[in-house]
C-alpha positions in Angstrom: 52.2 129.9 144.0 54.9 127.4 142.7 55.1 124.6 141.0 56.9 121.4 140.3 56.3 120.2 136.7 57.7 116.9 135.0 57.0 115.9 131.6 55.9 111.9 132.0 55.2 108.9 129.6 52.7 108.7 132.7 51.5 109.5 136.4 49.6 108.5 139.1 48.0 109.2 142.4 47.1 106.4 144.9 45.2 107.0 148.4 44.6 104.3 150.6 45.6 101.5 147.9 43.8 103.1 145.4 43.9 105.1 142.2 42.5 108.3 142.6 44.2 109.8 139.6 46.3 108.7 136.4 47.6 110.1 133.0 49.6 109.0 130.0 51.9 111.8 128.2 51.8 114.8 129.4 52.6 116.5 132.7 52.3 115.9 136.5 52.4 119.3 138.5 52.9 119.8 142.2 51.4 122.9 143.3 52.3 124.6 146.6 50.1 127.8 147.2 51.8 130.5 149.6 49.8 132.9 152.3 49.3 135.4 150.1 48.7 133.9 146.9 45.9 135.0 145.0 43.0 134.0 141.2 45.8 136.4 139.6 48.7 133.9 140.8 47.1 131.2 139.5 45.6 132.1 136.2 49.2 133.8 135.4 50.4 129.9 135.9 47.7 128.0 134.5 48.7 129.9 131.0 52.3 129.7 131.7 51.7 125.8 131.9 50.0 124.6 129.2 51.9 126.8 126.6 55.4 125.8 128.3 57.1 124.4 125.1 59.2 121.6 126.4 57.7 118.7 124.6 59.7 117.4 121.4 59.1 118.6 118.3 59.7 116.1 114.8 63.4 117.2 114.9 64.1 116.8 119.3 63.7 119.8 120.3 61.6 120.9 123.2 59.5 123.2 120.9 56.3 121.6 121.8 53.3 123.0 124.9 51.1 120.7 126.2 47.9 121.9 124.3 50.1 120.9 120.7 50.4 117.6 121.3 47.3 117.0 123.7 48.8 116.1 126.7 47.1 115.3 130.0 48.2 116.8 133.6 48.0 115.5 136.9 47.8 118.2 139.9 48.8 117.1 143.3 48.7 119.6 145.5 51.8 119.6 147.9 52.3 122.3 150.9 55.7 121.2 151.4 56.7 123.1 148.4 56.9 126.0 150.8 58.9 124.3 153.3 61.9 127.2 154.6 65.1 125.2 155.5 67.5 127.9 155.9 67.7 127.5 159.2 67.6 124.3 162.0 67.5 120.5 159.8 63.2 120.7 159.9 61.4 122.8 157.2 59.4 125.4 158.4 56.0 125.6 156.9 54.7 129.2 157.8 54.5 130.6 154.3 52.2 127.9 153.0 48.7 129.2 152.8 46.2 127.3 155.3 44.0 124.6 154.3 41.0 126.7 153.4 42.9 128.8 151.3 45.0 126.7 149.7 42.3 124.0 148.6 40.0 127.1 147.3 43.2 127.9 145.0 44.0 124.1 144.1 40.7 123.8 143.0 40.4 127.0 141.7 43.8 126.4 139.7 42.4 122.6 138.5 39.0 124.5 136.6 41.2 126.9 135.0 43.2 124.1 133.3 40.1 122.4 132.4 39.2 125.6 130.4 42.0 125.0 127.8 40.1 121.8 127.0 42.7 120.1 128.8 42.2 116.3 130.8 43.1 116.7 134.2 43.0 114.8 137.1 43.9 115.6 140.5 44.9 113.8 144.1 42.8 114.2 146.8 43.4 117.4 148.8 44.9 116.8 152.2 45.3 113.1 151.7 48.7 110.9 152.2 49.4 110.3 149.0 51.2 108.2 147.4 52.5 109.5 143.4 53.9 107.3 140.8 55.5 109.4 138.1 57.5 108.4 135.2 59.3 111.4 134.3 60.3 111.6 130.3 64.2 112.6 129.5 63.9 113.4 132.4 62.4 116.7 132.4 61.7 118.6 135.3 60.7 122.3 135.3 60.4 124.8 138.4 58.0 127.9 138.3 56.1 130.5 140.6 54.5 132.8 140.7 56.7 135.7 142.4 59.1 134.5 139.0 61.5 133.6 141.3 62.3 130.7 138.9 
């Protein structure tokens, strides 16, 4: 599993003209779910994400997580986060988990946020999308699962 986070003033998600989705501070994650991703993948991310400390403390320094200052997070799944482009100029998709499997963990991902007593809102799963973020510093922050990053 892997995710893009930024740290926003605030985000949204539109689909077909509308607002599906929106925050003020906190953070807007894109989550990509691979083949063999599991519960385990997620719910080692889910802690790793609301306890990342990279919001500013009284003296500037990133010394913050999301549950001290009561952020919100937007989740938008994204299956190009997978994409291979070592070889030939189109991505190759084949490590992203299917739809099934990847909306079971999207959603799956979305509750176990919601247990830190955490406002979330999501996109819409398999929708064209289109995501409005306003990234703060800016701050952008690359994780998975695998620890790869």
């Amino acid at each position: 599993m892997r995710l893009v986070i930024q740290r926003v003033v605030s985000g949204s998600v539109e689909v077909d003209g509308k607002t599906v989705g929106n925050i003020g501070k906190g953070l807007v994650v894109l989550l990509g779910v691979k083949e063999d991703d599991t519960e385990v993948d997620a719910d080692y991310l889910v802690e790793k994400l609301v306890n990342l400390r990279i919001f500013d403390d009284s003296e500037g320094k990133m010394n913050l997580s999301l549950l001290d200052v009561k952020g919100e997070l937007l989740i938008v799944s994204q299956f190009t986060l997978y994409g291979d482009c070592k070889k030939g100029r189109r991505p190759n998709y084949m490590k992203a988990a299917g739809a099934e499997k990847a909306k079971t963990l999207y959603e799956y991902f979305t509750k176990k946020c919601r247990e830190y007593d955490v406002r979330v809102e999501t996109g819409i799963f398999q929708a064209m999308m289109l995501v409005k973020i306003e990234n703060d510093g800016p701050v952008t922050i690359l994780m998975d699962s695998e620890k790869q990053f």
